[in-house]
C-alpha positions in Angstrom: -54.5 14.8 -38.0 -56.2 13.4 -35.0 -58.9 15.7 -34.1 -59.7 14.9 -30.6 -58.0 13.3 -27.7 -58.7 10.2 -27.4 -59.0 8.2 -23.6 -58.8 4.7 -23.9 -58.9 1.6 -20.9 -56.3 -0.8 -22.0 -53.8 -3.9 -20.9 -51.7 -2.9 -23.5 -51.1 0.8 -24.0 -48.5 0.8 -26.8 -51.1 -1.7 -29.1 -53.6 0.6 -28.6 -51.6 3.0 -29.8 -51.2 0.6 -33.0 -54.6 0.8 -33.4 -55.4 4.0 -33.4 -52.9 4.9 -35.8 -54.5 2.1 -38.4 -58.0 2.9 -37.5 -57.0 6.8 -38.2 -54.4 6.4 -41.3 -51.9 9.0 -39.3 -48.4 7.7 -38.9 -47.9 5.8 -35.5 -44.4 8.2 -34.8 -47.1 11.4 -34.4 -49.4 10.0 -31.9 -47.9 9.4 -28.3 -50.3 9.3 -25.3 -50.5 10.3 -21.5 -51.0 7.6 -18.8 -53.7 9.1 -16.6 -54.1 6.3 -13.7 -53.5 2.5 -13.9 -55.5 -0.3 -11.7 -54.3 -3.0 -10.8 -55.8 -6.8 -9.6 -53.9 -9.9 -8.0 -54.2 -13.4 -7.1 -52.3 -16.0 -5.9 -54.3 -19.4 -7.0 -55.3 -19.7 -10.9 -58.8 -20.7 -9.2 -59.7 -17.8 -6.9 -61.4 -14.7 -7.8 -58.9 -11.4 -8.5 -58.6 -9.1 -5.9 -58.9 -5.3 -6.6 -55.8 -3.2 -5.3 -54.9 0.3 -5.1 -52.1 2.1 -6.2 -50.9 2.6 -2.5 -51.9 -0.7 -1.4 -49.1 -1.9 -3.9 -46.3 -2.8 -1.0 -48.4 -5.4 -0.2 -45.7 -7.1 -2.9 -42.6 -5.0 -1.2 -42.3 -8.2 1.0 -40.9 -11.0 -0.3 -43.2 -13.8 1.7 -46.0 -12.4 -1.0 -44.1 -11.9 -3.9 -42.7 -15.2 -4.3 -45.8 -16.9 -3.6 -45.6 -19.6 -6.5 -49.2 -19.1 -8.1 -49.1 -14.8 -7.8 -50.7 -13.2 -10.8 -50.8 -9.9 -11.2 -52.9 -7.8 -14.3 -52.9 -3.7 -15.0 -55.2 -1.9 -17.1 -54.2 1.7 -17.6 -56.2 4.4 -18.7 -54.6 6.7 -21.4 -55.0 9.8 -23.7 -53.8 9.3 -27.1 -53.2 12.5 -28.5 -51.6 14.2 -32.2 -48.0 15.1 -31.0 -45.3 15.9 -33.5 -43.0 17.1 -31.3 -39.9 15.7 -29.5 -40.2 14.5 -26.0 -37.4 15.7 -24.3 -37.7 13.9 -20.9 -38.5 10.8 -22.7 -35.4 10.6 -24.7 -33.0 12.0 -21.4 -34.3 8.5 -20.3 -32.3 5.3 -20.6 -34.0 1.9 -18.7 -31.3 -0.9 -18.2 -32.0 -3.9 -16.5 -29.8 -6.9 -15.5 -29.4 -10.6 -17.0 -32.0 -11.9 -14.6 -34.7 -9.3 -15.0 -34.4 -8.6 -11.0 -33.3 -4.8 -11.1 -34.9 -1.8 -13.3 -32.3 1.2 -13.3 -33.5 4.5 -15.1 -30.1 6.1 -16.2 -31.6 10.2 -16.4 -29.9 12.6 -18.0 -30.3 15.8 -16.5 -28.1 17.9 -18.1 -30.4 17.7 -21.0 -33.9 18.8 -18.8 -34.7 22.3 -17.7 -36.3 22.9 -14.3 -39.8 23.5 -14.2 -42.7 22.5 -11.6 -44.0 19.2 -13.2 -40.4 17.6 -14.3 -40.6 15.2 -11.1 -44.4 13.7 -12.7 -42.7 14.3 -16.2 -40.0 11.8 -15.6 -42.3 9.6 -14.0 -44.9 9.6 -16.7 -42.0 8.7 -19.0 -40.2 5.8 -17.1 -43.5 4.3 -16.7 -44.1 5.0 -20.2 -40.6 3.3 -21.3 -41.8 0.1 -18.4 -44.8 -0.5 -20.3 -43.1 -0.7 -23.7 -40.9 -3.1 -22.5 -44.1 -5.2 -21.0 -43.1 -4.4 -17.3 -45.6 -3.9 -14.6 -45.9 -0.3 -12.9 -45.9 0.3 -9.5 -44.7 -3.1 -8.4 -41.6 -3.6 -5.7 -41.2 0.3 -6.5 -39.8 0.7 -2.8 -38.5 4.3 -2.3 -38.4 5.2 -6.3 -40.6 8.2 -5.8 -39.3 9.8 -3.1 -35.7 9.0 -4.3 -37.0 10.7 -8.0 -38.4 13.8 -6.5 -35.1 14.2 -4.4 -33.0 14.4 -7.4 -35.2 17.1 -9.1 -35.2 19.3 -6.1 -31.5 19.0 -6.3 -31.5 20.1 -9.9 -33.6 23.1 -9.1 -31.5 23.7 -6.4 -27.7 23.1 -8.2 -28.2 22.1 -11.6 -27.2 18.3 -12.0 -24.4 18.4 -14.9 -23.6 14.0 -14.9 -26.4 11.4 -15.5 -27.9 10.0 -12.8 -28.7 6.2 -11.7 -32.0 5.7 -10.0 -33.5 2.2 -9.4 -36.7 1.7 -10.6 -37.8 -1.6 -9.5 -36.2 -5.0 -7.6 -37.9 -8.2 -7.9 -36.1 -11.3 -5.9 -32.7 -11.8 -7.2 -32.2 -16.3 -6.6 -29.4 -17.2 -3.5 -27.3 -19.2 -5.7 -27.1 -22.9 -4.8 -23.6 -23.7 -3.2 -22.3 -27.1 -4.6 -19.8 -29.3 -2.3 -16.6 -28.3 -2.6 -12.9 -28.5 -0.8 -10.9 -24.8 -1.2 -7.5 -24.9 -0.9 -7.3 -21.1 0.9 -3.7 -21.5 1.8 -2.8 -21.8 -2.1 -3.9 -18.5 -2.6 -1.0 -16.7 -1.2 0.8 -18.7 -4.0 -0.8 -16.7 -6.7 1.2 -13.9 -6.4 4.3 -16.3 -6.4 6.8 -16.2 -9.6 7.0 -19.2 -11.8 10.5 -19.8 -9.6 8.8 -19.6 -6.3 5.8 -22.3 -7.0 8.4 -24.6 -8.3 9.1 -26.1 -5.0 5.7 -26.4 -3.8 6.5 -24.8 -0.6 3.8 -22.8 1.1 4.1 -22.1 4.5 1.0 -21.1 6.8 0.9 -18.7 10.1 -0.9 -20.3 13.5 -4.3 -20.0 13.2 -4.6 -19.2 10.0 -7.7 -20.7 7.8 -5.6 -23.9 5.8 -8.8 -25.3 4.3 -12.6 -25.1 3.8 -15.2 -28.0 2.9 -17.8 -26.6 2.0 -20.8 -28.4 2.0 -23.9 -29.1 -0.6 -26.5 -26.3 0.0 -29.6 -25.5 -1.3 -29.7 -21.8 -2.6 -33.4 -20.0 -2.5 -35.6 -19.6 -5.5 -35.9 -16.0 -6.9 -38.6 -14.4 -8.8 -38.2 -11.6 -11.6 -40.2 -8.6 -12.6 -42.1 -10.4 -14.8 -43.3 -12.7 -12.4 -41.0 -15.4 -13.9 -40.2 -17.7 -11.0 -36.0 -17.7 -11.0 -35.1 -21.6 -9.7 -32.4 -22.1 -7.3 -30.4 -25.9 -8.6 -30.1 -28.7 -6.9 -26.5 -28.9 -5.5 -23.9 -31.5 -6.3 -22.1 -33.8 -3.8 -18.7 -34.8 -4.3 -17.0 -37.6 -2.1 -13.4 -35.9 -1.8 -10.9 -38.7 0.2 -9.1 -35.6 2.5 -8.0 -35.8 5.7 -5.9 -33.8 8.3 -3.8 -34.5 11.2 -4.1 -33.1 14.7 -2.2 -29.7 13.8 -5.3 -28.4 12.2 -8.8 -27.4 14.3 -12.0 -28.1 12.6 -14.7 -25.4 13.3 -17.7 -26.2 11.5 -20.1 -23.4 10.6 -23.4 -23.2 8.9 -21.7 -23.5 5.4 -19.2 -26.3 6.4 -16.1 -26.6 8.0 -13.3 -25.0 7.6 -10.0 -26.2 9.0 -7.8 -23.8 11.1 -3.9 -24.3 11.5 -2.8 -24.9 15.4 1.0 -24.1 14.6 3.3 -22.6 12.1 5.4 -24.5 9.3 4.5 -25.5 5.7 1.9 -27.6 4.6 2.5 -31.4 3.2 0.0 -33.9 1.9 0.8 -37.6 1.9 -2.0 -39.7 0.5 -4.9 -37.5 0.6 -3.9 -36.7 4.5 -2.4 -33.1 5.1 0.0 -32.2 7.7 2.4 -29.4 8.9 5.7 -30.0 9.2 8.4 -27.6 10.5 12.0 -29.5 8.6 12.3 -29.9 5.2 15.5 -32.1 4.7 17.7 -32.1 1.5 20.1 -34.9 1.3 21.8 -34.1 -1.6 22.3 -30.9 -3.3 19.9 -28.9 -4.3 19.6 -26.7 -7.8 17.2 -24.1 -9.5 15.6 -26.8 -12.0 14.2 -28.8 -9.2 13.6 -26.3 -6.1 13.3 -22.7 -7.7 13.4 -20.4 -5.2 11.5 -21.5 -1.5 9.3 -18.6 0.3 9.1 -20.4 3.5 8.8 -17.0 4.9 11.6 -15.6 8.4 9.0 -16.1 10.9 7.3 -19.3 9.8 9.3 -21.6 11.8 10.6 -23.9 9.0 14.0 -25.1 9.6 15.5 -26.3 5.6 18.8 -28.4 6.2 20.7 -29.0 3.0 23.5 -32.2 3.2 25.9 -32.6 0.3 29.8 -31.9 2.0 31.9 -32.2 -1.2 35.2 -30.5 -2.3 33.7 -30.7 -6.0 30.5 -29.9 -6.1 27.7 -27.3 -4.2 25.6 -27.8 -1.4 23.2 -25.1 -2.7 23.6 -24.4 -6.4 23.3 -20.9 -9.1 20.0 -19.7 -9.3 18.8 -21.3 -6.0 16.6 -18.8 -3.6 15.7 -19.8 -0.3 13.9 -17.9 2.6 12.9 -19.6 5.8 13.7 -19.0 9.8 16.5 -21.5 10.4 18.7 -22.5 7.9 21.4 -25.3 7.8 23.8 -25.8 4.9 26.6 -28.9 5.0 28.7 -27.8 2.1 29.1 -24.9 0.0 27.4 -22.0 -2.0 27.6 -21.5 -5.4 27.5 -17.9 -6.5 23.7 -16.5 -8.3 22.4 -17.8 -5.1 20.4 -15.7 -2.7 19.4 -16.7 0.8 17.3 -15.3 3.3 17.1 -16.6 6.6 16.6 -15.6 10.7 19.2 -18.2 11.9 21.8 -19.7 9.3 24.9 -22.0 9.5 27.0 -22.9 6.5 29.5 -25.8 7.3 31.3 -24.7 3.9 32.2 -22.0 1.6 30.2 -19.2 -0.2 30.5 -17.8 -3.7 31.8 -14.3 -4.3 28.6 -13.7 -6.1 26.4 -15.0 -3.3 24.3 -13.0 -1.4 23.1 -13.3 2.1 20.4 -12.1 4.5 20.4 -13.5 8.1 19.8 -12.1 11.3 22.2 -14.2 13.0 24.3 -16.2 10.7 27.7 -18.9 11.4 30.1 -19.4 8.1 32.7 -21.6 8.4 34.6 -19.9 4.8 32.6 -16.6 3.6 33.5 -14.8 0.2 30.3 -13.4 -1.1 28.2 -10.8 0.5 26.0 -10.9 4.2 24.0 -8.5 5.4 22.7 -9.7 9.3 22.7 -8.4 12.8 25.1 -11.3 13.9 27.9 -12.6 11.7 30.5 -15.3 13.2 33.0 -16.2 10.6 35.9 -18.7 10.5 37.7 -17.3 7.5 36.5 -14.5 5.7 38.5 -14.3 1.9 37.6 -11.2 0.2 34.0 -11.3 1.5 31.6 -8.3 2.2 30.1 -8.3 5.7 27.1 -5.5 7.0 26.1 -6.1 10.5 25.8 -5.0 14.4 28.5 -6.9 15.6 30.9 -9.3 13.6 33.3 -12.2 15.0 35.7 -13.3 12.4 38.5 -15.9 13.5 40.7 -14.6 10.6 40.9 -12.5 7.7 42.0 -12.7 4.6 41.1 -9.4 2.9 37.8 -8.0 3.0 35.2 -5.2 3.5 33.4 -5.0 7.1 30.8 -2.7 8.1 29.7 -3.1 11.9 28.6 -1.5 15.0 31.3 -4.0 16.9 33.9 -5.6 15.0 36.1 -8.6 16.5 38.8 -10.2 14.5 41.5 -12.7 15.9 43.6 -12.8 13.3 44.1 -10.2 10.5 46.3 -10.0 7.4 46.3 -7.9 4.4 43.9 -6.3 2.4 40.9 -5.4 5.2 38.6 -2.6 5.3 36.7 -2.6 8.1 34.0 0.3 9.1 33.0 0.4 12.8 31.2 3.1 14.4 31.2 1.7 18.5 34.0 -0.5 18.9 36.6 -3.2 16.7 38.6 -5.5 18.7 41.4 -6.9 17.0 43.8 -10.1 18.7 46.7 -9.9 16.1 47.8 -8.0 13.0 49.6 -10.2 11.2 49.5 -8.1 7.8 49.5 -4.8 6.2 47.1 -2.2 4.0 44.4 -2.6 6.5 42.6 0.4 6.6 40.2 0.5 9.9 38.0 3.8 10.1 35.5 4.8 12.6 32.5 6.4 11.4 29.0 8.1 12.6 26.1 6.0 11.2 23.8 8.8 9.3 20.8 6.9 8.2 17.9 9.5 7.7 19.6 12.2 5.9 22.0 13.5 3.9 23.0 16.2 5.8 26.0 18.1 3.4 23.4 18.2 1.1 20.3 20.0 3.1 23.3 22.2 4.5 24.1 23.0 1.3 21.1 23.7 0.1 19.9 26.4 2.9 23.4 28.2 2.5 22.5 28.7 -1.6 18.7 29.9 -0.6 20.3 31.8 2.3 22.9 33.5 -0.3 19.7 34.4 -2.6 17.5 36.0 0.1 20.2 38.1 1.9 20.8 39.7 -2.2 17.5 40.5 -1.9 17.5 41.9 1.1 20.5 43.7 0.3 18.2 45.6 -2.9 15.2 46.1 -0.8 17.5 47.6 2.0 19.3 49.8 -0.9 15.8 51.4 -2.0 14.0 51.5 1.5 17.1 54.1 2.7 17.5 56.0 -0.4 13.7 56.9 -0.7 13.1 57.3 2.8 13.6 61.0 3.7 11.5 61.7 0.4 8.7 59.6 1.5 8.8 61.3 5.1 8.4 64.5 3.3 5.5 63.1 1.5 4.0 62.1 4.4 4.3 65.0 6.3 2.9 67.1 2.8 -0.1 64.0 3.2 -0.9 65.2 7.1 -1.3 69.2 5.8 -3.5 68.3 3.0 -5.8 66.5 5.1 -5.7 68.5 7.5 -7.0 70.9 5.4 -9.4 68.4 3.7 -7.8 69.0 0.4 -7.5 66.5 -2.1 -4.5 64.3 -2.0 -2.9 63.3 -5.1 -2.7 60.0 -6.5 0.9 60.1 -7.3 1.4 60.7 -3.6 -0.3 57.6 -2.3 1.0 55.3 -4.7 4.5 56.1 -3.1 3.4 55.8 0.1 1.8 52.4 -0.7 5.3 51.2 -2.4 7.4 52.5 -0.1 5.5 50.0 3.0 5.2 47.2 0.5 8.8 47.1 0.5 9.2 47.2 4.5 7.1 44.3 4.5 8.7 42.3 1.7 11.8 43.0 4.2 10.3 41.9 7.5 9.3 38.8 5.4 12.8 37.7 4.0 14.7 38.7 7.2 11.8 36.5 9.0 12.8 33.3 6.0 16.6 33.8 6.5 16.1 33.9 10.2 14.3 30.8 9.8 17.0 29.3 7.5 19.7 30.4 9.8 17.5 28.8 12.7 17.8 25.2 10.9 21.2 25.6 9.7 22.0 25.5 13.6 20.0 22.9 14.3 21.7 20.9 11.8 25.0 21.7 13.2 23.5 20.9 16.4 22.8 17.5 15.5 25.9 17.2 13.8 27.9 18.2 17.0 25.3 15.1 19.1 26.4 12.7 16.5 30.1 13.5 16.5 29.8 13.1 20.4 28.9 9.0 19.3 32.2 9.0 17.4 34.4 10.5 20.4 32.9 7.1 22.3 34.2 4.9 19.1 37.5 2.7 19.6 40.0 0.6 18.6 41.8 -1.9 20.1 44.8 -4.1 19.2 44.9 -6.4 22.4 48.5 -7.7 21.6 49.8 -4.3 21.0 51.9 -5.3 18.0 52.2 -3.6 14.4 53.3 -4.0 11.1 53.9 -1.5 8.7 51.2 0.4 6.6 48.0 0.1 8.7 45.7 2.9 9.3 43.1 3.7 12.0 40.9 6.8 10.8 38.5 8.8 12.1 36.2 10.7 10.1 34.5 14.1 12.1 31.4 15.9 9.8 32.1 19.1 12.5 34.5 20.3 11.6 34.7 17.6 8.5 38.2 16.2 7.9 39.7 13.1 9.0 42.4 12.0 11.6 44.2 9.0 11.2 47.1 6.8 13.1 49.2 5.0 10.5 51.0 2.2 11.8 55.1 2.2 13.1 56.3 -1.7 13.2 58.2 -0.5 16.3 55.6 0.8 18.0 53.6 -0.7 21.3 49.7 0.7 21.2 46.7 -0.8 22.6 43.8 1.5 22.1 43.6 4.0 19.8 40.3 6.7 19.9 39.6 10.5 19.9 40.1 13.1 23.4 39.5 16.3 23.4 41.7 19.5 24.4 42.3 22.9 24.7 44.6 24.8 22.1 45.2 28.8 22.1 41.3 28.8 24.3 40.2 26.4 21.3 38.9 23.4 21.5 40.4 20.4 19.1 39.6 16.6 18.7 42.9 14.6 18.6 44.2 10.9 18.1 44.2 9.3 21.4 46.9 6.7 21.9 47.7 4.2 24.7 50.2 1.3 25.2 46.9 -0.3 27.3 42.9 -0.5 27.1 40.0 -0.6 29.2 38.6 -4.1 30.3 35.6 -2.5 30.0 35.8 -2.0 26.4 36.0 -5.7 25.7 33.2 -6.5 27.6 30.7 -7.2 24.8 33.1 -10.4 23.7 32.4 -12.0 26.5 28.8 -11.1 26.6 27.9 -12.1 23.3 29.4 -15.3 23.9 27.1 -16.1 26.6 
């Protein structure tokens, strides 16, 4: 056992510790020591003299200019007290040092959920980080910055609200190197493309937004030396120069910058290279058909201005084969669809005939034969067989069979088999057919509102049973709880004791008035959005009283039907068509029945003018 403490001046605090334990035949694991002070001396040529520095004076380093002079040494002696200690150092084992791959950053991970509170813990932990420092050879006190202050924040904290997680404190930061930034050419637009499917980057298709960054060169740059905690100087590379042979045309803008340049796009479209030199171009022409092996599916994007036009006219084969995708702002087709197809597009015209199992997006879109499914805002059709149409307004030349779903519907010629939904206006120049079924109906896109109805009529049910019980119990225990009250007034009154029992009745008795007031107040409520509903209902039903229909020539066949479907009251009324009869227009009027009011079928052998306004409109 180690009699005496023993104080020892040394570079090397954990070899002295060595030492000791040799010179003294006791087991290194029971001594420890103490650091009692450190000094520390400097220079910054191998030649001159050291320099003396105090422990405050150490921020002379803090600054970069001096700590990455190239020649800076630094040396510490510390003065210590070796001492007999068998006993487990908490604080030193709630302590975990980690530093980074370069040796520029010291981070004491503490763990005080392990530490009591106590007047020295702040100069405890310290002690012991410097402790763990200096048995992993760092220097103490060196580029320390706010460490201190930072430390003794955290265990005021603790004493103040006991820190349960570990806590990360940096210890240390030497110079971490700028890294040296080689000559290189980035592709930025490609990036969007990463997200892309396999099918998408097949084409090779990438469009690009005005003013959007296309390209950067980046040119060769020196990075900045660093310098580590152990003084090791940290060297920045000598960068590499490539000669890349790139060029651009005039759409691009070349800003340069202290990095390089980087090249801006002046107008939309999709990029295209041609011998090293890169352009954008707004057409991409297909003269021939194209299929999913050797285009994918093209992203050109709606509002990208890139106009794709697709030539292969043939009674055989399709324009656009299965499996094709294709989304761009104008799109120009000369031939048919095949079905598995699915195109997207602001502006389309197809000079041919779609697939029942194609599918189309356009906002305003011209088929010449349609049988598979569009969705747009405006559809013009020459022959629509068995296709599926949602839009705003829809111009068909003739019909075939089909389902239609439009604010305005006009068709000139209609035969068998259509379905048409319209909720403003459909126009129709000749029925030439029958089964054609051609119902008005209110657009409801937020809600579904037989369903919310529904829904407060089941909670209303539930809380008027309730109140029903509560009501029950309030009135048959009412005269007794007035005679309890009035028994309540004389005993106070006479500052007698008032038993338990009594209160407790009292106290259930207005619990159940308020659980009353409560439920009426909900039902109220519910009764107060049931009626807003219907409300609603009544403003949307107004919109269908506006709907109509009009046959221009005023000629029937058999077996049509013009419906309209009310949601207030909900049920339907419907025209069904007499071969013999002459009607123009056909909509809803309102009228007075036994002081009632009633929405009826409206008939007339002749329409507004005004009603067929939008035709000529639109055409313009």
């Amino acid at each position: 056992m180690l009699e005496e403490k023993i104080i020892s001046y040394t570079q090397n605090p954990y070899q002295e510790l060595l030492s000791v334990a040799q010179r003294t035949n006791i087991n290194i694991n029971e001594l420890d020591f103490n650091l009692l002070s450190f000094s520390t001396q400097y220079r910054f040529n191998s030649d001159s003299e050291w320099n003396k520095i105090s422990e405050k004076d150490l921020n002379l380093f803090d600054e970069d200019e001096n700590f990455l002079k190239e020649n800076l040494q630094i040396k510490q002696e510390y003065k210590i007290e070796i001492f007999h200690n068998a006993n487990i150092n908490t604080s030193f084992n709630a302590i975990k040092l980690v530093a980074n791959k370069t040796l520029t950053k010291i981070v004491a991970q503490i763990e005080f959920n392990k530490l009591k509170y106590h007047d020295k813990l702040a100069l405890e932990l310290l002690q012991n980080i410097y402790k763990k420092m200096l048995k992993l050879k760092f220097l103490i006190g060196i580029r320390i910055f706010d460490f201190k202050k930072e430390l003794i924040s955290l265990v005021t904290q603790h004493k103040t609200n006991a820190l349960k997680k570990p806590v990360q404190l940096v210890v240390a930061r030497g110079v971490e190197p700028i890294a040296t930034q080689n000559e290189a050419l980035i592709f930025n637009y490609k990036d969007k493309a990463k997200n892309y499917t396999l099918d998408e980057k097949r084409s090779g298709i990438i469009s690009v937004d005005e003013n959007e960054l296309v390209f950067t060169h980046l040119k060769a740059k020196k990075g900045k030396e660093g310098k580590d905690l152990n003084l090791h100087i940290l060297e920045a590379l000598e960068p590499k120069e490539h000669k890349f042979n790139f060029s651009c045309t005039d759409a691009f803008k070349a800003v340069e910058n202290e990095n390089g340049t980087n090249y801006i796009a002046l107008k939309k479209g999709f990029i295209v290279e041609n011998a090293d030199k890169y352009d954008i171009s707004n057409v991409l022409e297909f003269n021939g058909s194209v299929d999913f092996k050797s285009i994918g599916v093209i992203r050109a994007g709606l509002d990208k201005n890139v106009k794709i036009n697709i030539k292969f006219l043939s009674d055989m084969q399709d324009a656009v084969n299965s499996g094709v995708g294709i989304e761009c702002e104008e799109l120009n087709i000369s031939g048919s669809v095949a079905g598995n197809t699915d195109l997207k597009a602001t502006n389309l015209r197809i000079e041919g005939m779609t697939n029942s199992k194609s599918k189309i997006y356009a906002k305003n879109a011209y088929i010449k034969t349609h049988r598979g499914y569009i969705e747009g805002e405006n559809i013009d059709i020459d022959l629509l067989e068995n296709g599926t149409i949602k839009a705003k307004v829809v111009k068909i030349k003739k019909s075939l069979g089909g389902n239609i779903e439009a604010d305005k519907i006009y068709i000139e010629n209609v035969t068998s088999n259509n379905f048409l939904i319209f909720y403003e206006n459909a126009i129709i120049q000749n029925i030439e057919g029958d089964n054609n079924k051609f119902c008005a109906k209110i657009r409801i896109l937020d809600e579904d509102y037989d369903k919310k109805l529904m829904a407060l009529k089941n909670e209303e049910f539930n809380i008027s049973k309730k109140i029903h019980i509560i009501k029950q119990h309030i009135i048959s225990s009412k005269s007794g709880v007035v005679a309890i009250e009035k028994k309540v007034s004389e005993l106070k009154n006479s500052q007698k004791n008032i038993p338990l029992q009594y209160e407790k009745i009292i106290r259930e008795y207005n619990l159940h008035n308020q659980q009353l007031t409560k439920l009426q107040n909900k039902r109220k409520e519910l009764l107060d959005e049931e009626n807003a509903i219907h409300k609603k209902l009544l403003e949307l039903q107004q919109i269908l009283l506006e709907a109509k229909f009009i046959n221009k020539s005023g000629k029937w066949t058999n077996m049509n039907e013009v419906r309209f479907t009310l949601i207030e009251p909900k049920k339907e009324l419907f025209y069904s068509s007499s071969k013999d009869e002459d009607i123009k227009f056909i909509g809803l009027k309102k009228d007075i029945q036994n002081n009632e009011e009633i929405i009826e079928i409206d008939k007339k052998p002749n329409y507004d003018e005004k009603d067929t306004q939008w035709l000529s409109q639109s055409k313009e």
